[in-house]
C-alpha positions as CSV (number, residue, x, y, z in Angstrom):
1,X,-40.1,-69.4,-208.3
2,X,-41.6,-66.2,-209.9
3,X,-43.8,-66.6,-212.8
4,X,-43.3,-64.5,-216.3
5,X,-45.6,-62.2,-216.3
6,X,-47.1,-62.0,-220.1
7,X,-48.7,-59.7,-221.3
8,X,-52.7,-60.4,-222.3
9,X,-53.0,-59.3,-226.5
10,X,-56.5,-59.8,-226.1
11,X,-57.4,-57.2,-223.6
12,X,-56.7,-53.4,-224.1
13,X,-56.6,-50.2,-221.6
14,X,-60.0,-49.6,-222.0
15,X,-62.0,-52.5,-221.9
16,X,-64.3,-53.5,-220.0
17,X,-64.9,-56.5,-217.4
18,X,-67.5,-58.1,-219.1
19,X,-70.6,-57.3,-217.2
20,X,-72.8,-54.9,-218.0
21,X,-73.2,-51.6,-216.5
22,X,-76.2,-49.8,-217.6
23,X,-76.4,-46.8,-214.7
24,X,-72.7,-46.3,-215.5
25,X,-73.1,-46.3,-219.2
26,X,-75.9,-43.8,-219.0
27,X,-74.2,-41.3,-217.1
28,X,-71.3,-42.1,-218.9
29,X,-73.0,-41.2,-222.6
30,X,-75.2,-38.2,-220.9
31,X,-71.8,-36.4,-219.4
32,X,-70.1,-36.7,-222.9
33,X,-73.1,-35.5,-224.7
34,X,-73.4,-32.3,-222.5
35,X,-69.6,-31.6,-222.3
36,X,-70.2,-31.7,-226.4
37,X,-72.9,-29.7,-226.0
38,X,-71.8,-26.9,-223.6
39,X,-68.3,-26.9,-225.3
40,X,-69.8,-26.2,-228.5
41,X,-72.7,-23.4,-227.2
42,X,-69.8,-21.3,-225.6
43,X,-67.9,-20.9,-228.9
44,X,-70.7,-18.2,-229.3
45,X,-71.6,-15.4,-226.9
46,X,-75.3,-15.1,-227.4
47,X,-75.7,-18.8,-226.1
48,X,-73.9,-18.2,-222.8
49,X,-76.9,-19.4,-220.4
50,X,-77.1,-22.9,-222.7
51,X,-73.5,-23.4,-222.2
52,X,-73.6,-22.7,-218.8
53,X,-76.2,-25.0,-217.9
54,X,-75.2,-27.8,-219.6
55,X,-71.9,-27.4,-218.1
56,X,-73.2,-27.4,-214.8
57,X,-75.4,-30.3,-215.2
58,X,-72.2,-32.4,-217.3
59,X,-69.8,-31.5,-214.1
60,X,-72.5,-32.8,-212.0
61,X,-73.4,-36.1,-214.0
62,X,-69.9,-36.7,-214.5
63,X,-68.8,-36.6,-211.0
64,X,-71.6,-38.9,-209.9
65,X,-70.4,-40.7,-212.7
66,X,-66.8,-40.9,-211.6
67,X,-68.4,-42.2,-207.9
68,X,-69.8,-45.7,-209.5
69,X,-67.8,-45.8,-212.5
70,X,-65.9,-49.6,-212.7
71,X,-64.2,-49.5,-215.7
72,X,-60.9,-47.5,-217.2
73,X,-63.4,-47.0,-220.7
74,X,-65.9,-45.2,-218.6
75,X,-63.7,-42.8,-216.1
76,X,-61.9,-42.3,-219.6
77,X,-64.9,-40.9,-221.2
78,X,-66.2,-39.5,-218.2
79,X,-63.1,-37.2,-217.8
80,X,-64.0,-36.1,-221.3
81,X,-67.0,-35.5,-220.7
82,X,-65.9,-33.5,-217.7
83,X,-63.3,-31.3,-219.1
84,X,-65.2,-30.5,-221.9
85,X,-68.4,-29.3,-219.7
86,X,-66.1,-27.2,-217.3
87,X,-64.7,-25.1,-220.2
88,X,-68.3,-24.9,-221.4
89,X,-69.5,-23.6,-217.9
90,X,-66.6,-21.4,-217.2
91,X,-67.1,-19.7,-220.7
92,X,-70.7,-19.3,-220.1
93,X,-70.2,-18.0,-217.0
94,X,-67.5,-15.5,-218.6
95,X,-70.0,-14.4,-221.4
96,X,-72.7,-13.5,-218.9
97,X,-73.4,-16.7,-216.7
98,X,-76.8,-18.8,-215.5
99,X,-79.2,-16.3,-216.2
């Protein structure tokens, strides 16, 4: 006979498994703080080669990141991370680009 499946209160979306993941959590934390970074930087023209850069090094980061991730928490924040460094690269690149 089928079981009744019930749902678990103490675990959410995003935890995580229990195990540590330090390569994970690096990339996970260094793709957020450059999608910050690169987000913020192409808000003003003058700063278009920072924002650039740091966008193309946060896509990069995150999507090695994505490769290994294990969790739900870290592709969350990874996508964040992401999205935020692409607009941050393609405004860069708008304002005037790598160089």
């Amino acid at each position: 006979m089928a079981q009744a499946m019930q749902p678990d209160p103490g675990h959410s979306l995003l935890a995580t498994d229990g195990k540590p993941h330090p390569l994970q959590d690096t990339l996970m934390a260094v793709t957020l703080f450059l999608g910050v970074l690169s987000f913020i930087t192409a808000q003003f023209h003058d700063l278009h080669v920072l924002a650039s850069w740091t966008g193309l090094i946060g896509i990069v980061t995150g999507a090695s990141g994505q490769f290994i991730s294990v969790t739900t928490r870290e592709r969350f924040v990874l996508i964040i991370g992401l999205g935020a460094s692409a607009v941050g690269f393609y405004l860069g690149m708008f304002y005037g680009g790598l160089a």
